[in-house]
C-alpha positions in Angstrom: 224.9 147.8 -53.1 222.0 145.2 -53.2 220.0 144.7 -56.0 216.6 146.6 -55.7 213.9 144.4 -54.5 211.3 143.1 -57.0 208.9 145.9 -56.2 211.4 148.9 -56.6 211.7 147.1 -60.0 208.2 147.6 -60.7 208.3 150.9 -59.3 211.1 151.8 -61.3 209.3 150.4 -64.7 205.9 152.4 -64.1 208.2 155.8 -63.4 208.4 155.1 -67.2 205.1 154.8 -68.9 204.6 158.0 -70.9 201.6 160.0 -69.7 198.8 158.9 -72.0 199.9 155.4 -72.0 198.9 152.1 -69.6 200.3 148.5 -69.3 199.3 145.6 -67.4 200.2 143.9 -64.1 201.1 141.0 -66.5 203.2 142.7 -68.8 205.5 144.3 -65.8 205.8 140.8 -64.6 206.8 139.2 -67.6 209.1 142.0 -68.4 210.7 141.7 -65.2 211.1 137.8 -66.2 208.5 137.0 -63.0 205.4 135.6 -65.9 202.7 134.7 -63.3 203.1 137.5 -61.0 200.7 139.8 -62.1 200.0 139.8 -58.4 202.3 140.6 -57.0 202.8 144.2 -59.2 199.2 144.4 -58.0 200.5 144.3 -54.1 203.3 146.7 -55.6 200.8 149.2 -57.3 198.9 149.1 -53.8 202.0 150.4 -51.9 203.4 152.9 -54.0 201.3 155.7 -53.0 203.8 155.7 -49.9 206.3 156.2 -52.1 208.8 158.9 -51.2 209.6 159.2 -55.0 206.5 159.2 -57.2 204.8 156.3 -59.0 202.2 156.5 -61.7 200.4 154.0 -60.6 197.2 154.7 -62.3 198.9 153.6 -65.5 198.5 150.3 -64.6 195.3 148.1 -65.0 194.5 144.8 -65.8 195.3 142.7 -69.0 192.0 143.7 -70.6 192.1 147.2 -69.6 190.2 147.4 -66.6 190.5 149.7 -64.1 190.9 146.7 -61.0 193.3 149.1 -58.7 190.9 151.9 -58.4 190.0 151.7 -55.1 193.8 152.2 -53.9 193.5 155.8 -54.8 191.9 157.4 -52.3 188.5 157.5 -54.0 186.5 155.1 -56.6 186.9 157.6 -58.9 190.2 159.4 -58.7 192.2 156.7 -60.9 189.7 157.8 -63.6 190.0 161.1 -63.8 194.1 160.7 -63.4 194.1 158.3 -67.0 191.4 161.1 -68.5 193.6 164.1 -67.6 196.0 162.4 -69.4 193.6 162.0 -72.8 192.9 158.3 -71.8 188.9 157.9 -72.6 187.4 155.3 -69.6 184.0 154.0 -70.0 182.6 152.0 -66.8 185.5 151.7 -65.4 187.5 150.3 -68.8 189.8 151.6 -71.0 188.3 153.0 -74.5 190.5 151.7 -77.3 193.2 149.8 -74.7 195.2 148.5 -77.4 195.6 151.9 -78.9 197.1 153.6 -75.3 199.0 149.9 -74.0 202.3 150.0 -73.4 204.6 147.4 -73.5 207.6 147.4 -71.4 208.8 144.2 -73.1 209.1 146.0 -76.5 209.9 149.7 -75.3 212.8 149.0 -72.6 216.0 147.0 -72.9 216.4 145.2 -69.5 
C-alpha cells in the first residue's frame, strides 16, 4: 500500500487532539517534518468536512490562537461554539488562555 498522502497525515494527526485541546497549522506542519506549510494543513482543514471519517477540525487555529478557519464551517460562528462545547473560552474570535489549551503534536506523538 502507498503511503497516505500529506493531507490524510494531517487528518490523521487532528483525529488526535483531545477534546478541550487546539494546535496550530504550524505545529501539524513541523510535526509532519513539512515547517513552512502551515498552508497547506489550512487547505487540508478546508477539505476535511468531506471527510468520510471525521476530522476535528475546529481544533485547529492559527499560531496565536485565532480562530482564521471559521468560515469553513458552515457558519461564522459554528467553529466557536464547537471549541466552547468543549470548555475552550473564545473571545472575538481568539482563544482565551491559548497556551493553557495548545497542543503540541511534536511533544505528545512519536512519529
Amino acid at each position: 500500500m502507498a503511503d497516505p498522502s500529506f493531507f490524510e497525515k494531517v487528518f490523521e494527526v487532528v483525529r488526535l487532539i483531545p477534546p478541550g485541546r487546539v494546535t496550530s497549522y504550524g505545529a501539524i506542519a513541523a510535526y509532519l517534518g513539512s515547517v513552512g506549510a502551515a498552508r497547506m494543513v489550512g487547505w487540508a482543514m478546508n477539505g476535511s468536512h468531506h471527510c468520510s471519517e471525521y476530522v476535528p477540525a475546529h481544533r485547529v487555529v492559527n499560531r496565536n490562537g485565532t480562530l482564521t478557519g471559521k468560515h469553513h464551517f458552515g457558519g461564522s460562528s459554528v467553529m466557536k461554539q464547537l471549541l466552547e462545547s468543549e470548555g475552550i473560552e473564545v473571545i472575538d474570535d481568539q482563544i482565551v488562555d491559548f497556551s493553557k489549551h495548545f497542543w503540541d503534536p511534536a511533544k505528545e506523538l512519536r512519529y
